[in-house]
C-alpha angles and dihedrals in degrees: 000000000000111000084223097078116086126236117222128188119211134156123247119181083349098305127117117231139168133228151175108272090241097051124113125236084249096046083061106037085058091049092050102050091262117133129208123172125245140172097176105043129079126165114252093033121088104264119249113185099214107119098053104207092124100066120147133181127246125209102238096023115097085197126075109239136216109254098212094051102050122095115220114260121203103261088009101171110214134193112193098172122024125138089261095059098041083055096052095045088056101051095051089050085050088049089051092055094046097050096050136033107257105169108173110185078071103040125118093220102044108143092023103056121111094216090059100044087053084051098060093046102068095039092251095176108168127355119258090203125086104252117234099209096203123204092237127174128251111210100207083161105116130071099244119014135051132216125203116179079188092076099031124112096182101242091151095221087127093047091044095048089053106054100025094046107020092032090219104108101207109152129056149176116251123181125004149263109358088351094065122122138182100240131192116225107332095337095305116146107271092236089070095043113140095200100042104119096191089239097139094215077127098060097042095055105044102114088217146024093284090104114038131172108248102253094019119144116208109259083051093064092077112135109257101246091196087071101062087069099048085054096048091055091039090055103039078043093059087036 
């Protein structure tokens, strides 16, 4: 380690802990044991902050900060897992679900989708808030690969790992809020896409069943583990 970089000492769930001045809350807690939940983030892809679920509280901050996003403070004071927080998380998982159509008896991925799995974590067992139920499109366009707005949650792995590991940039985000879609070059359909490499990162990362591979059981639409540490090299590689 250069001894240029700078050690800080902070408390997280009551422990104290060190880290590297240019690590994240999230990048320490992890390395410590301590688990926070995520749905955006993957190591070896730029973090986003878009999903929430890893928000943590501050001593001092009345807001409840993203953890991935956070950079470490000396004598930062974090909270992973109080009933705030646990309130809140449930609430935004209850708010994906709601906004999209995430049916999960008919899901590819049912029994290998993160959003489910969170679900189930924090006993999430019906939805408070009124569904939407959209009349999304499904883009079934291209040879290989489908893509269905209606189980999406716009976490932009797939766009990140596109552009930051296969260098194609194929996907993109277009709109905003609950308008917002994954799109293939410019909003074509995917299937006429002139960058698309057929690598299936895409694919692999997608938290839910949003992005399938065209004649997958179920059980086949595992993510591919040996791929996390290919990212990670990939990314500390470009770094």
């Amino acid at each position: 380690m250069s001894s240029s970089v700078k050690i800080k000492t902070l408390t997280i769930d009551e422990r104290q802990v060190g880290a590297r001045e240019n690590q994240t809350i999230l990048e320490v807690a992890r390395e410590n044991g301590i688990k926070i939940p995520t749905l955006c983030y993957m190591k070896g892809l730029s973090p986003y902050g878009g999903c929430r679920m890893c928000i943590v509280e501050i001593a001092g901050s009345p807001k409840l900060l993203p953890s991935c996003m956070t950079s470490v403070e000396e004598g930062m004071v974090v909270s992973t897992n109080t009933d705030r927080i646990k309130k809140y998380r449930k609430n935004l998982l209850e708010l994906y679900f709601s906004e999209r159509n995430h049916v999960c008896s008919v899901c590819a991925s049912n029994g290998y989708c993160e959003l489910q799995t969170m679900a189930q974590k924090v006993e999430m067992s019906h939805v408070h808030f009124p569904y939407m139920y959209p009349h999304l499109d499904v883009d079934a366009t291209h040879e290989r690969y489908v893509l269905d707005h209606n189980r999406c949650i716009a976490c932009t792995r797939c766009v990140r790992v596109c552009d930051e590991i296969e260098g194609a940039h194929t996907l993109d985000i277009k709109d905003r809020g609950i308008d917002v879609r994954i799109i293939t070059d410019l909003d074509r359909p995917w299937g006429e896409s002139e960058t698309c490499t057929q690598c299936g990162k895409c694919v692999h990362v997608c938290p839910t069943g949003a992005l399938i591979e065209r004649g997958k059981s179920v059980g086949e639409m595992s993510k591919r583990k040996q791929l996390l540490p290919y990212l990670t090299k990939m990314r500390e590689a470009h770094e």
